[in-house]
C-alpha positions in Angstrom: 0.0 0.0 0.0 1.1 3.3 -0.5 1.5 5.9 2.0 0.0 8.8 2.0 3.3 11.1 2.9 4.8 9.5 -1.2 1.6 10.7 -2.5 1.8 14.2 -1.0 5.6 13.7 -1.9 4.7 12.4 -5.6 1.7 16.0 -5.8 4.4 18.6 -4.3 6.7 17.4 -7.0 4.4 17.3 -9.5 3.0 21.2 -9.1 6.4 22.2 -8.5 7.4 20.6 -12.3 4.2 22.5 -13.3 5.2 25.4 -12.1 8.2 25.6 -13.9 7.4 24.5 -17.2 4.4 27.5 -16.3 7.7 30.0 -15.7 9.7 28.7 -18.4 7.1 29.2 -20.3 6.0 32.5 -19.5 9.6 33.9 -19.6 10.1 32.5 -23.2 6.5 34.2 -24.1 7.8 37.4 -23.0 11.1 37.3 -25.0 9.4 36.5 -27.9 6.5 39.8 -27.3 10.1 41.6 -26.7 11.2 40.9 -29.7 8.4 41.6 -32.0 7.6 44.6 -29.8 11.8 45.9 -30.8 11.0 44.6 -34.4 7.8 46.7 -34.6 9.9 49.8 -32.9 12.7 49.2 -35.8 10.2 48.9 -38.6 8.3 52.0 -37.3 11.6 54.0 -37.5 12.7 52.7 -40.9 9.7 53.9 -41.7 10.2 57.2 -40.4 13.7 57.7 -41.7 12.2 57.0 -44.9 9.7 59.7 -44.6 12.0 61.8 -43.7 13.9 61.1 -46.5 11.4 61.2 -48.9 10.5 65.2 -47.5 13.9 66.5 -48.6 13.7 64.5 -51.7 10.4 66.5 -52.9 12.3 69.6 -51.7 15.2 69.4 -53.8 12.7 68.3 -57.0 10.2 71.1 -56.4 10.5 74.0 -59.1 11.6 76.7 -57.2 14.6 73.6 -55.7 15.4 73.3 -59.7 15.4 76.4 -60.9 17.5 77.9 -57.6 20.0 74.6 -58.2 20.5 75.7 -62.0 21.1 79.8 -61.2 23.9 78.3 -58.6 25.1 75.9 -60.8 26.0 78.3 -63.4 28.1 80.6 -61.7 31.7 79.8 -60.6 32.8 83.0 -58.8 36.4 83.6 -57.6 36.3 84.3 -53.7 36.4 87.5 -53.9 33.7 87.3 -56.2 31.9 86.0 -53.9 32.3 87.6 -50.9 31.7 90.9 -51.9 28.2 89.5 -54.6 26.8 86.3 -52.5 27.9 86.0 -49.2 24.9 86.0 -46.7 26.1 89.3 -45.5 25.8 91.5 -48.6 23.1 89.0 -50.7 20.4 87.0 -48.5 18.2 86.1 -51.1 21.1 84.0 -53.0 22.0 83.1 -49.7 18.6 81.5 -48.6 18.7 79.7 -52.4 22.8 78.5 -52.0 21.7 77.3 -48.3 18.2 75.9 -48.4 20.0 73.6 -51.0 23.1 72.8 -49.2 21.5 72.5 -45.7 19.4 69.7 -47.4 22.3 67.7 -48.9 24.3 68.5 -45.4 20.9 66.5 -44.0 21.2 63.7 -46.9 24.7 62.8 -46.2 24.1 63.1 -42.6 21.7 60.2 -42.8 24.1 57.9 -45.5 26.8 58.6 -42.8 24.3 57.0 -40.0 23.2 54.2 -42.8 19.8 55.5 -42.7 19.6 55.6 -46.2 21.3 54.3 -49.1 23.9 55.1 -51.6 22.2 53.3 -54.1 18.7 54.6 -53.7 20.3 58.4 -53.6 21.9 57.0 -57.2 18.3 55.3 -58.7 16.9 58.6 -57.6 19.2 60.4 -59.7 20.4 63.0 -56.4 24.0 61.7 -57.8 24.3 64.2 -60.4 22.7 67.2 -59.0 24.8 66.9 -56.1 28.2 66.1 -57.0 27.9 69.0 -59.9 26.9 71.3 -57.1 30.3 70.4 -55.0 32.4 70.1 -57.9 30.9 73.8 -59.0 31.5 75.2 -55.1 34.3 72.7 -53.4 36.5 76.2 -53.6 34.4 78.6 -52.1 33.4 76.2 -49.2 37.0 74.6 -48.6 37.7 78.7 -48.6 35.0 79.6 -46.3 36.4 76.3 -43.9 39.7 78.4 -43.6 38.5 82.0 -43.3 36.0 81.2 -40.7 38.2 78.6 -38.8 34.9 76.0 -39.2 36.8 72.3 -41.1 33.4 70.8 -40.6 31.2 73.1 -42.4 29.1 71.2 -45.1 30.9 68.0 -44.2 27.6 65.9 -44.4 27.4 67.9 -48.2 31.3 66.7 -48.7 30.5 63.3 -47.4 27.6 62.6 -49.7 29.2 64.4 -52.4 32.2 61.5 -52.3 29.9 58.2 -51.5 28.3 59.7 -54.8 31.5 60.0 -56.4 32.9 56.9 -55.3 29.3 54.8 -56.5 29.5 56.3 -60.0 33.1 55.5 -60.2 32.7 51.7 -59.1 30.0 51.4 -62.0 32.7 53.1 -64.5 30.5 56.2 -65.2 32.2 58.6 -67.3 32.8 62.5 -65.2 30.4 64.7 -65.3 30.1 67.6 -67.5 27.9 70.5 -67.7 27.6 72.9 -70.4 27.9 76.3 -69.6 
């Protein structure tokens, strides 16, 4: 016959199995709701980058974006030049065209540089050309203004995306690129 004390014995061991498999369980149920729940968090900022993204992108394709990149484009002023024609101080309105634009491309190669975006998407989207014309076209006045106003960082996100732009077209053997002025 078996005693009662092996049978309480036999339950206690029993419920205390349960209760583990219960905890192991539960603990494995959580990790898994943490992970979806960081999954959904990641997806919801990709999304957000993207959107981001995709709000400069209309910027620098509106009209007025095209028309001020194409005026800028076509000038190539010697420092002085500038200076004493374009600088903020003496001509805001080409200043708020020349900036708007290069505050933009500052903000695109800000996010390549934190992998946020793509240098292949900025390429199938065509921003390749538009940009490294533009730094090709200014590279002297803003390495200048670096110097003058003791700031080696200025534009660098601009300078950044301007050579991961280079350096794409140059792996898929694209000839220079030349505008006609």
């Amino acid at each position: 016959m078996v005693e009662f004390s092996t049978i309480l014995q036999f339950i206690q061991a029993f419920g205390i199995i349960v209760g583990v498999a219960y905890y192991i369980l539960n603990i494995e149920n959580n990790r898994k709701n943490q992970e979806l729940g960081l999954k959904s968090q990641k997806q919801a900022l990709e999304t957000r980058q993207m959107q981001l993204f995709m709000q400069l992108y209309n910027d620098i394709n509106s009209e007025p974006r095209l028309e001020s990149w194409a005026e800028i484009i076509n000038m190539k002023p010697s420092y002085k030049e500038y200076i004493e024609k374009y600088d903020s101080s003496v001509n805001i309105v080409f200043y708020a065209k020349r900036a708007s634009l290069w505050y933009t491309y500052n903000t695109i190669g800000e996010m390549l540089r934190l992998e946020m975006i793509e240098t292949e998407l900025l390429h199938r989207l065509n921003v390749d050309v538009n940009i490294i014309v533009m730094w090709d076209t200014w590279s002297p006045i803003i390495e200048k203004n670096r110097e003058v106003e003791n700031m080696p960082d200025l534009w660098d996100g601009f300078e950044y995306l301007y050579k991961e732009m280079k350096t794409l077209r140059d792996s898929k053997g694209y000839p220079e690129i030349t505008i006609n002025r």
